[in-house]
LOLUM-559369 format. One line per field, with one value per residue (C-alpha): y, x, z; residue in three letters. Coordinates in Angstrom, 1 decimal, decimal comma, padded with zeros to 4 digits. Last residue first. Layout:
<atoms>
v <- [Y;...]
u <- [X;...]
w <- [Z;...]
residu <- [Ala;...]
</atoms>
This chain:
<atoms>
v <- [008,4;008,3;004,9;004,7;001,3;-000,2;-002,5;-006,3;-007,8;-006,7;-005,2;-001,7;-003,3;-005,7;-002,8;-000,8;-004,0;-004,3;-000,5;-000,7;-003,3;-001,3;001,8;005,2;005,6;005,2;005,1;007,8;006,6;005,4;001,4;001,5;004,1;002,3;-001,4;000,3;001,4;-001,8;-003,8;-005,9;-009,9;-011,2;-011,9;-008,4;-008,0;-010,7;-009,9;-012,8;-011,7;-008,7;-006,7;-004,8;-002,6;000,6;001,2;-000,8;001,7;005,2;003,8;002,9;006,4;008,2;006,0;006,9;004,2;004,8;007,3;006,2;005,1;002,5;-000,6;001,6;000,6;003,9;006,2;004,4;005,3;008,5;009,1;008,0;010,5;009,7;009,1;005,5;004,6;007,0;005,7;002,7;003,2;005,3;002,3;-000,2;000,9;-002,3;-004,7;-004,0;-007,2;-006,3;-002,4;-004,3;-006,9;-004,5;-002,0;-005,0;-006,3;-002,3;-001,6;-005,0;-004,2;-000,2;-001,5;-004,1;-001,7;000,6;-001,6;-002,3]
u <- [-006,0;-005,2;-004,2;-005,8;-007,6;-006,8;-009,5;-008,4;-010,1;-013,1;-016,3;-016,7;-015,4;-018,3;-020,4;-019,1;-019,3;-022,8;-023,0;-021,0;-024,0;-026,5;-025,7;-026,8;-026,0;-022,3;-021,0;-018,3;-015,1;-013,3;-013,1;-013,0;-010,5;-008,2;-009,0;-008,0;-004,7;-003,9;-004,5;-007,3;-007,1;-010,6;-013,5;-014,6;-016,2;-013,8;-010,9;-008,6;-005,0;-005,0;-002,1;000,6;002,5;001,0;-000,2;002,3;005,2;003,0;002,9;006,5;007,6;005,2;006,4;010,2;012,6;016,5;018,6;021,5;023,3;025,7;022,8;021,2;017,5;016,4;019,2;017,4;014,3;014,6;016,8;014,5;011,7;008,5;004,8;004,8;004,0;006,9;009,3;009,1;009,3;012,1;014,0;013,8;012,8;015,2;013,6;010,1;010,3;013,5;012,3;009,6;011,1;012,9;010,2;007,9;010,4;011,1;007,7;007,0;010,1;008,6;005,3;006,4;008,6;005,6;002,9;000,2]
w <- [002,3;006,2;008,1;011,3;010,7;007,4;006,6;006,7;009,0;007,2;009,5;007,6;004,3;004,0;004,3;001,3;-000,9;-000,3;-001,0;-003,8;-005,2;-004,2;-005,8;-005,0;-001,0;-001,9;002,0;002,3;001,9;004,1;003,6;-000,2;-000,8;002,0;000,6;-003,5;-001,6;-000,5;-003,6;-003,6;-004,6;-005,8;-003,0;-003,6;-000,5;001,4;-000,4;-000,9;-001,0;000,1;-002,3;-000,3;-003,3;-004,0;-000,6;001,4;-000,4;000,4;004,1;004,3;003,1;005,3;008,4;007,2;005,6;007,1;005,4;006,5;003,5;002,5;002,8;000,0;-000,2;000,9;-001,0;-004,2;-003,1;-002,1;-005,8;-007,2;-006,2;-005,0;-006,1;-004,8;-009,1;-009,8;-007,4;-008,3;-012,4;-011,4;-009,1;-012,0;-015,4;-016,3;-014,4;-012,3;-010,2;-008,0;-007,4;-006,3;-004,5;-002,4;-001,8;-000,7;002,1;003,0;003,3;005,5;007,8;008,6;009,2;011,8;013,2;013,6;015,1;012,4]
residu <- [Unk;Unk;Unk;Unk;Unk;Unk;Unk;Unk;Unk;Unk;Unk;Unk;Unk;Unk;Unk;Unk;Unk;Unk;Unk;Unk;Unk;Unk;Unk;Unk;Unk;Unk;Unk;Unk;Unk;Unk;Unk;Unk;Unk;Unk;Unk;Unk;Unk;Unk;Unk;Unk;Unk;Unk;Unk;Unk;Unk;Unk;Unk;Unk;Unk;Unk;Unk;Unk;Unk;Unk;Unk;Unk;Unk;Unk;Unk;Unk;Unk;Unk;Unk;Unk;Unk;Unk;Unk;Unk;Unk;Unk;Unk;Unk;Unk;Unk;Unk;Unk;Unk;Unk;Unk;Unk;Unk;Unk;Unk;Unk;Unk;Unk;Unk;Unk;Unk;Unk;Unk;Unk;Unk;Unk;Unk;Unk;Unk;Unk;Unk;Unk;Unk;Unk;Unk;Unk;Unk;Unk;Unk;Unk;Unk;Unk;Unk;Unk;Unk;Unk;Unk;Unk]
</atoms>
C-alpha cells in the first residue's frame, strides 16, 4: 500500500474509532493500538503537528482494518489476525489450518511487506 494511501486509511479508521468507542474514548484506543493517549490524541489534533507516522498507521490498520470477506475463512478477518495468518510458519499438524494456511499464500488480501 503506497504510503500516502496508508497514512489517509490509518487516520480514517483512527477517527472513527476513537468515534465508536464512546466515553473510554482515546485510552481505550490507544490501549488496544498499544500506544499512549496522549499520541493519539496529539494525532487527531487539527492544532498539532504531529502528523501520523508509518509505525503509527500500521499499528492503527492492524487493530482496526477488518477484510471483509475472507477467502480462507470466508467470515470477516481483522487485519492483524490476516498478518499472523499469512507469515506464519505453515502448521504442518493440522489440516484444516493448513487449508487455511494456503489460501492465505495466494489471497489478494495478504499483507505483503508488512512485519508482525
Amino acid at each position: 500500500m503506497e504510503s500516502n494511501a496508508k497514512i489517509a486509511l490509518a487516520m480514517r479508521l483512527l477517527t472513527d474509532a476513537v468515534a465508536a468507542s464512546g466515553k473510554e474514548g482515546k485510552a481505550a484506543v490507544a490501549k488496544r493500538i498499544g500506544k499512549g493517549r496522549s499520541l493519539v490524541s496529539r494525532v487527531l489534533s487539527p492544532n498539532d503537528p504531529l502528523a501520523m507516522s508509518e509505525k503509527l498507521a500500521d499499528a492503527v490498520i492492524a487493530a482496526f482494518h477488518v477484510i471483509p470477506n475472507c477467502p480462507a475463512t470466508g467470515q470477516e478477518q481483522p487485519r492483524s489476525e490476516c498478518l499472523r495468518l499469512s507469515q506464519g510458519k505453515a502448521p504442518m499438524h493440522n489440516p484444516m489450518a493448513m487449508r487455511t494456511w494456503k489460501t492465505c499464500q495466494t489471497c489478494p488480501h495478504a499483507p505483503k511487506g508488512e512485519s508482525k
